[in-house]
C-alpha positions in Angstrom: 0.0 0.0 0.0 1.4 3.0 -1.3 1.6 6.2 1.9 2.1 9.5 1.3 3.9 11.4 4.2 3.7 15.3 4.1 6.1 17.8 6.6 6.8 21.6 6.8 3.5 22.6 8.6 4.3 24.6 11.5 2.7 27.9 13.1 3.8 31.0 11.8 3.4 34.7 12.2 1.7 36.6 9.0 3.4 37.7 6.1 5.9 35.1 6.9 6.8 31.6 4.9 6.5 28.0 4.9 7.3 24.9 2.9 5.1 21.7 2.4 6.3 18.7 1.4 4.1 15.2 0.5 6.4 12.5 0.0 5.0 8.9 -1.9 6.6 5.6 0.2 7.3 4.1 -3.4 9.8 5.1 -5.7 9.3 5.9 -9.3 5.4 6.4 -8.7 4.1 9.7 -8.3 6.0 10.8 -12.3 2.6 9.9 -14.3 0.3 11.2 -11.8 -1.3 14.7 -11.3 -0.4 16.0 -7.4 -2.1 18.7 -5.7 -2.8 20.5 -2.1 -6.1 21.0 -0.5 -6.6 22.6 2.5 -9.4 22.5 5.0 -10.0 25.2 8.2 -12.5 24.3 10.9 -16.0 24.9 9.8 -15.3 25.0 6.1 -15.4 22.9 3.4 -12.2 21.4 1.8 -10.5 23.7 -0.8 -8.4 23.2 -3.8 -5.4 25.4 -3.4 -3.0 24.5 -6.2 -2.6 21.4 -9.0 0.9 20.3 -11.0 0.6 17.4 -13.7 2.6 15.3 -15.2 4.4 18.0 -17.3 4.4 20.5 -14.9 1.8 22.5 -15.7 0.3 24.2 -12.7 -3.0 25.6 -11.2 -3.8 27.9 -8.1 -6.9 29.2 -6.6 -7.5 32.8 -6.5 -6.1 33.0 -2.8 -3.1 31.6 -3.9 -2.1 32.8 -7.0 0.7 34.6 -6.6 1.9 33.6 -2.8 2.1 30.2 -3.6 4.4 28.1 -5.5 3.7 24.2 -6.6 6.3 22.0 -7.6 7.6 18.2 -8.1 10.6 16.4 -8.2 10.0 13.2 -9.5 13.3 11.5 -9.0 12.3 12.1 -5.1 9.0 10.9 -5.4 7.8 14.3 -4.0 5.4 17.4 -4.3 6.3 20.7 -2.7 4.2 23.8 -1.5 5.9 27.0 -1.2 4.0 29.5 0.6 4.3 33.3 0.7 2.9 36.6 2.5 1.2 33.9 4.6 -2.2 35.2 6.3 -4.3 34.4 9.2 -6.8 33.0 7.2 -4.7 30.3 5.4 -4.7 28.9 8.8 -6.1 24.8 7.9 -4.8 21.4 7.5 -3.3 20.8 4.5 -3.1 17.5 2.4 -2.0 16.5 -0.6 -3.7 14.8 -3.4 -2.3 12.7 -6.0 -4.4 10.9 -8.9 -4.9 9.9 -12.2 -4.8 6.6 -13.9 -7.7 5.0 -11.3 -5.3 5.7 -8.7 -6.3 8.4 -5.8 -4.3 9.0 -2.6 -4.5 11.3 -0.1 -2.1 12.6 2.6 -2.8 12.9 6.1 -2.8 16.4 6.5 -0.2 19.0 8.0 -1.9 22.1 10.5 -0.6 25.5 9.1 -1.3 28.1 11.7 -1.2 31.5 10.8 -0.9 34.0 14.2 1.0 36.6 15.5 
Protein backbone atom coordinates (compact mmCIF):
# COMPACT_ATOMS: atom_id res chain seq x y z
CA UNK A 1 0.00 0.00 0.00
CA UNK A 2 1.42 3.04 -1.25
CA UNK A 3 1.58 6.22 1.88
CA UNK A 4 2.14 9.52 1.31
CA UNK A 5 3.87 11.36 4.15
CA UNK A 6 3.71 15.28 4.06
CA UNK A 7 6.14 17.76 6.56
CA UNK A 8 6.79 21.56 6.78
CA UNK A 9 3.47 22.60 8.65
CA UNK A 10 4.28 24.59 11.50
CA UNK A 11 2.70 27.94 13.12
CA UNK A 12 3.77 30.99 11.78
CA UNK A 13 3.35 34.69 12.24
CA UNK A 14 1.70 36.64 8.97
CA UNK A 15 3.38 37.74 6.07
CA UNK A 16 5.90 35.14 6.91
CA UNK A 17 6.84 31.62 4.88
CA UNK A 18 6.52 27.96 4.89
CA UNK A 19 7.26 24.87 2.87
CA UNK A 20 5.07 21.74 2.40
CA UNK A 21 6.34 18.71 1.42
CA UNK A 22 4.14 15.22 0.45
CA UNK A 23 6.35 12.46 -0.04
CA UNK A 24 5.05 8.94 -1.93
CA UNK A 25 6.58 5.59 0.25
CA UNK A 26 7.32 4.06 -3.45
CA UNK A 27 9.84 5.14 -5.73
CA UNK A 28 9.27 5.92 -9.30
CA UNK A 29 5.38 6.36 -8.67
CA UNK A 30 4.10 9.66 -8.26
CA UNK A 31 5.99 10.85 -12.25
CA UNK A 32 2.63 9.91 -14.34
CA UNK A 33 0.27 11.19 -11.78
CA UNK A 34 -1.26 14.72 -11.33
CA UNK A 35 -0.36 15.98 -7.36
CA UNK A 36 -2.11 18.71 -5.69
CA UNK A 37 -2.77 20.48 -2.09
CA UNK A 38 -6.10 20.95 -0.52
CA UNK A 39 -6.65 22.64 2.53
CA UNK A 40 -9.44 22.49 5.05
CA UNK A 41 -10.02 25.17 8.24
CA UNK A 42 -12.53 24.32 10.88
CA UNK A 43 -16.03 24.87 9.76
CA UNK A 44 -15.32 24.98 6.10
CA UNK A 45 -15.43 22.93 3.43
CA UNK A 46 -12.23 21.36 1.83
CA UNK A 47 -10.48 23.74 -0.79
CA UNK A 48 -8.38 23.21 -3.76
CA UNK A 49 -5.37 25.40 -3.41
CA UNK A 50 -3.05 24.45 -6.23
CA UNK A 51 -2.59 21.42 -8.98
CA UNK A 52 0.85 20.29 -10.98
CA UNK A 53 0.62 17.38 -13.69
CA UNK A 54 2.64 15.34 -15.20
CA UNK A 55 4.40 17.97 -17.29
CA UNK A 56 4.40 20.51 -14.94
CA UNK A 57 1.82 22.55 -15.71
CA UNK A 58 0.32 24.21 -12.67
CA UNK A 59 -2.96 25.63 -11.21
CA UNK A 60 -3.84 27.87 -8.11
CA UNK A 61 -6.94 29.20 -6.63
CA UNK A 62 -7.51 32.83 -6.51
CA UNK A 63 -6.08 32.99 -2.76
CA UNK A 64 -3.15 31.61 -3.93
CA UNK A 65 -2.05 32.79 -6.98
CA UNK A 66 0.69 34.65 -6.59
CA UNK A 67 1.87 33.58 -2.77
CA UNK A 68 2.13 30.15 -3.60
CA UNK A 69 4.37 28.12 -5.50
CA UNK A 70 3.71 24.16 -6.59
CA UNK A 71 6.25 22.03 -7.63
CA UNK A 72 7.57 18.24 -8.10
CA UNK A 73 10.63 16.41 -8.16
CA UNK A 74 9.96 13.23 -9.54
CA UNK A 75 13.34 11.47 -8.97
CA UNK A 76 12.31 12.12 -5.14
CA UNK A 77 9.04 10.88 -5.41
CA UNK A 78 7.84 14.30 -3.97
CA UNK A 79 5.36 17.44 -4.33
CA UNK A 80 6.31 20.74 -2.67
CA UNK A 81 4.22 23.78 -1.52
CA UNK A 82 5.91 26.98 -1.22
CA UNK A 83 4.00 29.52 0.59
CA UNK A 84 4.33 33.28 0.68
CA UNK A 85 2.94 36.63 2.50
CA UNK A 86 1.16 33.89 4.59
CA UNK A 87 -2.17 35.22 6.29
CA UNK A 88 -4.31 34.40 9.17
CA UNK A 89 -6.84 33.03 7.20
CA UNK A 90 -4.74 30.30 5.41
CA UNK A 91 -4.69 28.94 8.76
CA UNK A 92 -6.09 24.82 7.92
CA UNK A 93 -4.82 21.43 7.54
CA UNK A 94 -3.31 20.76 4.54
CA UNK A 95 -3.08 17.50 2.37
CA UNK A 96 -2.03 16.47 -0.58
CA UNK A 97 -3.72 14.81 -3.39
CA UNK A 98 -2.32 12.67 -6.04
CA UNK A 99 -4.42 10.91 -8.86
CA UNK A 100 -4.90 9.87 -12.23
CA UNK A 101 -4.79 6.57 -13.88
CA UNK A 102 -7.71 5.03 -11.34
CA UNK A 103 -5.25 5.70 -8.70
CA UNK A 104 -6.34 8.41 -5.78
CA UNK A 105 -4.32 9.01 -2.58
CA UNK A 106 -4.47 11.31 -0.09
CA UNK A 107 -2.07 12.62 2.64
CA UNK A 108 -2.79 12.88 6.14
CA UNK A 109 -2.79 16.36 6.50
CA UNK A 110 -0.16 19.01 8.03
CA UNK A 111 -1.90 22.14 10.51
CA UNK A 112 -0.60 25.46 9.12
CA UNK A 113 -1.27 28.14 11.70
CA UNK A 114 -1.16 31.51 10.79
CA UNK A 115 -0.93 33.97 14.17
CA UNK A 116 1.02 36.59 15.50
Amino acid sequence: QVQFVESGGGLVQPGGSLSLSCAASRSSFISRYTGGWYRQAPGKQRELVATIDSRGGTTYSASAEGRFTISRDNWKNTIYLQMNSLRPEDTAVYLCHIWGYGADYWGQGTQVTVSG
